[in-house]
C-alpha positions as CSV (number, residue, x, y, z in Angstrom):
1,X,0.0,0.0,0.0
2,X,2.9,2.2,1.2
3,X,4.7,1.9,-2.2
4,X,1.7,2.1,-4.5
5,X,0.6,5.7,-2.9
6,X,4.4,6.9,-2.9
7,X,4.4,5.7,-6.6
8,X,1.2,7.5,-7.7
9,X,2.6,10.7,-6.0
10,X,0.5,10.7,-2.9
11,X,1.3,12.8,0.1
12,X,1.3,10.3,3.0
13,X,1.3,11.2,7.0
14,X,1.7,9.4,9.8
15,X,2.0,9.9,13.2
16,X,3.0,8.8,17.0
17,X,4.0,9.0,20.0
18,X,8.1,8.6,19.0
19,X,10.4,9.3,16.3
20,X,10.9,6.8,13.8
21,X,14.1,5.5,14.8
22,X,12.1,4.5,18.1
23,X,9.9,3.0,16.5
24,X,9.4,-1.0,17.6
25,X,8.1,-4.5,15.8
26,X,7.8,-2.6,12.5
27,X,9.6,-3.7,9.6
28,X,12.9,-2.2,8.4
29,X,12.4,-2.2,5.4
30,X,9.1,0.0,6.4
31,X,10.7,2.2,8.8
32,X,13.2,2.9,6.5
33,X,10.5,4.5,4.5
34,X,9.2,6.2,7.4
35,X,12.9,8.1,7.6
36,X,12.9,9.3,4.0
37,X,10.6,12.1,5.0
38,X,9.8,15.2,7.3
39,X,9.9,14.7,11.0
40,X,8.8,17.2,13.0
41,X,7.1,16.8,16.8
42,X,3.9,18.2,17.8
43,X,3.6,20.4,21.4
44,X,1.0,21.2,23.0
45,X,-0.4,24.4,21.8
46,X,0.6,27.4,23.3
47,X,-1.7,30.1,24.9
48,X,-1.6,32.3,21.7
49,X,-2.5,29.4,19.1
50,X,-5.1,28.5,21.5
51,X,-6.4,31.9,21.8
52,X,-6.0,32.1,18.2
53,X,-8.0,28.6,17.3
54,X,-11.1,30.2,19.1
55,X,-11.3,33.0,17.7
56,X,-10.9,31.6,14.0
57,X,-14.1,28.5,15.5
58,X,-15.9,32.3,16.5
59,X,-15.8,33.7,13.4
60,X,-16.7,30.3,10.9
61,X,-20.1,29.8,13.5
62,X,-20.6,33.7,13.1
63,X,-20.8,34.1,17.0
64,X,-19.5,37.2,18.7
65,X,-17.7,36.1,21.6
66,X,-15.6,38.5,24.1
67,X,-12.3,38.5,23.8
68,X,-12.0,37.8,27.9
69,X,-14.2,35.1,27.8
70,X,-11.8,33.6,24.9
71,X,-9.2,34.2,27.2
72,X,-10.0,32.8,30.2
73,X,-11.0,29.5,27.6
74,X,-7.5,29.3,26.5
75,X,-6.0,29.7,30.0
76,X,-8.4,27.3,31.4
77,X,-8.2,24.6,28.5
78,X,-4.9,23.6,27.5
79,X,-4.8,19.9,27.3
80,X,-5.5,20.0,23.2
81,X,-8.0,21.5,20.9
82,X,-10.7,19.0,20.6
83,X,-11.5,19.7,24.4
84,X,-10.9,23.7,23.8
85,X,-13.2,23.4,21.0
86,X,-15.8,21.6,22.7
87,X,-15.9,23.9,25.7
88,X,-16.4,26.7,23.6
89,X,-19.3,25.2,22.2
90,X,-21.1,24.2,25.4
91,X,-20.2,27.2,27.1
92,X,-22.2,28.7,23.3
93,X,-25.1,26.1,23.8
94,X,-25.8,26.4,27.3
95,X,-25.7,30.8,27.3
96,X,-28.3,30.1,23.9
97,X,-30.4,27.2,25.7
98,X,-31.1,30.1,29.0
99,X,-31.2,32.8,27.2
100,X,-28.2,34.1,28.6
101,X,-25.0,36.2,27.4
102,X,-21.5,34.4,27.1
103,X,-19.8,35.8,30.3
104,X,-16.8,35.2,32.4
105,X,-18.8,33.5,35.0
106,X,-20.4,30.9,32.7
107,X,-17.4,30.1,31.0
108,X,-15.9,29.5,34.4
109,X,-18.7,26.9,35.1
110,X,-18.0,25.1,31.9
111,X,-14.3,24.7,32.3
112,X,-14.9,23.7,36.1
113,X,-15.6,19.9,34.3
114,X,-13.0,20.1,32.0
115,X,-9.4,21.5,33.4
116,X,-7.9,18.2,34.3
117,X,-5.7,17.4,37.3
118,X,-2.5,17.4,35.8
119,X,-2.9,20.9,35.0
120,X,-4.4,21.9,38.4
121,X,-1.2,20.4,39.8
122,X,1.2,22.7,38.1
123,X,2.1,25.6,40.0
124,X,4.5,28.5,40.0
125,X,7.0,26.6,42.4
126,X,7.3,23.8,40.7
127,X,7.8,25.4,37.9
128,X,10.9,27.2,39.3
129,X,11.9,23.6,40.7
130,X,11.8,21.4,37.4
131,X,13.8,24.3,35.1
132,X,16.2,24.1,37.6
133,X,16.9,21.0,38.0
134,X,16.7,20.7,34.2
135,X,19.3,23.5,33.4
136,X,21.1,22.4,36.6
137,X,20.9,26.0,38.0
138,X,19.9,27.2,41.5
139,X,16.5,29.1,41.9
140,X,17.9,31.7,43.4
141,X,20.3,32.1,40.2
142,X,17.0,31.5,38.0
143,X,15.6,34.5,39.9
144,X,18.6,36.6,40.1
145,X,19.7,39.7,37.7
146,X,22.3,37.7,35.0
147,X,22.2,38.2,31.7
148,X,24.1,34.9,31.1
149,X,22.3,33.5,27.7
150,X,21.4,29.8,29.7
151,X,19.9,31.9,32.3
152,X,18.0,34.0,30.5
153,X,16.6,31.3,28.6
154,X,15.8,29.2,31.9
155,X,13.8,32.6,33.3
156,X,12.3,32.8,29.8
157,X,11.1,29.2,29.5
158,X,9.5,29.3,33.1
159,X,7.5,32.0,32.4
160,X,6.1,30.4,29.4
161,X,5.1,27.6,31.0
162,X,4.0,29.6,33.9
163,X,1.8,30.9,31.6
164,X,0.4,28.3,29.3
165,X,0.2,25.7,32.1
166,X,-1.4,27.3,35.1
167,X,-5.2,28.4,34.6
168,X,-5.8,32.0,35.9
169,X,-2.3,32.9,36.7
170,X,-1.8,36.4,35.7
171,X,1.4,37.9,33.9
172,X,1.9,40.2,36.3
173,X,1.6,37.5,39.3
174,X,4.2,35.5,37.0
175,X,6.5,38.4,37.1
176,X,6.4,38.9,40.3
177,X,7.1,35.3,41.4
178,X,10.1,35.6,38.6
179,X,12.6,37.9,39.7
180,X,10.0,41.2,40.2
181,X,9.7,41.3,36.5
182,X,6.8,43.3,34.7
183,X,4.1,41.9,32.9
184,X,5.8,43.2,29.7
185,X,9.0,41.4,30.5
186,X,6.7,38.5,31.1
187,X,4.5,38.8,27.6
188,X,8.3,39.1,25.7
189,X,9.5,36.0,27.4
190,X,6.4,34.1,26.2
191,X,6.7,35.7,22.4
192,X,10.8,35.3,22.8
193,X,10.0,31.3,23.6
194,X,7.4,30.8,20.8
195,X,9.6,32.3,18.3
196,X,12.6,30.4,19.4
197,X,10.7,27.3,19.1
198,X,10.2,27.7,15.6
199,X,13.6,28.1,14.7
200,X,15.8,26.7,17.2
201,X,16.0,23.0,17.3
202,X,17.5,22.6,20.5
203,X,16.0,25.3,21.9
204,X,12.5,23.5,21.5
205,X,14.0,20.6,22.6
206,X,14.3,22.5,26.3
207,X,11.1,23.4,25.9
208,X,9.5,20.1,25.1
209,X,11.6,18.1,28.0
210,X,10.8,20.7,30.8
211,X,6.7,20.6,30.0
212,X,6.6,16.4,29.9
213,X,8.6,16.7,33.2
214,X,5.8,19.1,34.3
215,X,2.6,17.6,32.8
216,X,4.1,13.7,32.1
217,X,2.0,12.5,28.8
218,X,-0.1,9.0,29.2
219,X,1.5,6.3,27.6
């Protein structure tokens, strides 16, 4: 099958949970196949892509949702967009079915059922405590002044996943728990990281490591 759709010029996609040299009990001959292409690994998707997502679901329905309401969705529902998605839509159907607006309050009702407890169990200090130990740095050097390139990237990295994985955790509250840093140094960080991600292989790497030591995916 595989060689009759390469053949006819088919664009084929697979995916899993490993790379394909991790693959086990496949063929080589088939996993050599699997190499000859593009390999790229999916994170979770950050709090802008998220935000972005609803807002794009918003607009193809032709509803006119807040942009705080959106907000608070994609800082509440971070697990992956089939659950985002559907909390937007029953957070939609149940303000339609009372005759209600869409409001902060309702939304938090609807994502009550939904955050799940891996996420509830990230906080701020652990945060601190697994990109330390990752980058083998003390927190107080984390939370310190330098301007050393590792450390910067460390400070950077913890307040993006300060951010994208703790619900209702403000920028400014991350900031402040990160050196006394604004929430403008905080919103950079979180671009700086997303950007870096994109086009620095190793760099992402750091990234992906720290969040699976924070949020450990089912196997």
């Amino acid at each position: 099958i595989f060689n009759h759709l390469h053949q006819s010029g088919k664009q084929l996609v697979f995916t899993s949970d490993r790379s394909p040299a991790d693959l086990k009990n496949f063929e080589e001959r088939l996993l050599s196949r699997f190499k000859w292409g593009l390999s790229i690994e999916l994170s979770r998707p950050d709090h802008d892509t998220r935000l972005a997502m609803l807002r794009a679901r918003c607009a193809r329905e032709g509803v006119s949702v807040s942009d705080d309401v959106l907000d608070l969705l994609a800082d509440k529902v971070r697990s992956n967009f089939r659950e985002l998605e559907g909390a937007l839509i029953s957070l939609i159907a149940n303000a339609t079915l009372c005759h209600e607006e869409v409001t902060k309050e309702l939304a938090e009702q609807i994502t009550g059922n939904i955050v799940s407890e891996d996420q509830n169990d990230v906080t701020i200090d652990k945060v601190q405590d697994v990109v330390c130990e990752y980058f083998n740095i003390t927190r107080e050097t984390l939370l310190s002044k330098s301007r050393k390139r590792q450390i910067v990237q460390a400070r950077q990295i913890a307040m993006f996943m300060s951010r994208n994985l703790i619900g209702g955790c403000s920028l400014s509250t991350i900031g402040m728990e990160l050196g006394g840093k604004d929430h403008a140094t905080v919103l950079h960080a979180c671009t700086t990281v997303s950007d870096l991600m994109v086009t620095d292989k190793m760099f992402r790497q750091y990234v992906t490591d720290i969040e699976r030591m924070l949020v450990p995916v089912a196997r």
